[in-house]
N, C-alpha and C positions, 0 to 999 in steps of 0.2 A: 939639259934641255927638257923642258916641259912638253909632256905630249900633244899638249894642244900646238907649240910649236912645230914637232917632227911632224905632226899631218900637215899645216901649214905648208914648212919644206917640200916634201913629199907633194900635194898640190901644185906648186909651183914647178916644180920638174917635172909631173907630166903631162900641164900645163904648156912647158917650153917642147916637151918630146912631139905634142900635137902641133905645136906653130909647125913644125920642121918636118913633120910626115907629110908626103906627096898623095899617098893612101889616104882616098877618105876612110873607108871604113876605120883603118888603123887609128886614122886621127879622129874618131869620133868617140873610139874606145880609150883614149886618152884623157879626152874631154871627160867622157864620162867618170873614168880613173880619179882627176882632178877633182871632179864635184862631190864624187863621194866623199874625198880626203878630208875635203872644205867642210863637209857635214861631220865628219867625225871631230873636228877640230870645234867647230863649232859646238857639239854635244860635249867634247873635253871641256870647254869653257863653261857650260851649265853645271858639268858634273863637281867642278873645283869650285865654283858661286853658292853650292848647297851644300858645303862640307863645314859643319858646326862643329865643334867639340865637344860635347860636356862631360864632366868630368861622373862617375857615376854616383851618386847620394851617399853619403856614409851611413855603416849602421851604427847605432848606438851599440855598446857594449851589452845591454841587455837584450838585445834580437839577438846577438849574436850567439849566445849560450846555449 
């Protein structure tokens, strides 16, 4: 599981924790819970969209000496 997934998850359940609290506060702080997740998921999805590889330049055998 990709971590942009488990925050997804993670959103989603406490997301559902907030439907089910009678407590505002409680369910506010869930909500809020959720949306942070969401942004971090959403920042996992930028972080894995800017991952290039390159491999690094080879030296010629004369630098190398």
């Amino acid at each position: 599981m990709s971590m942009r997934d488990h925050y997804r998850t993670r959103a989603a359940e406490f997301h559902a924790r907030a439907r089910m609290e009678s407590d505002e506060w409680n369910r506010r702080q869930f909500e809020s819970l959720a949306e942070q997740y969401l942004r971090l998921a959403e920042q996992a999805d930028r972080d894995t969209a800017d991952w290039i590889y390159e491999s690094p330049p080879r030296q010629s055998k004369a630098r190398m000496k």
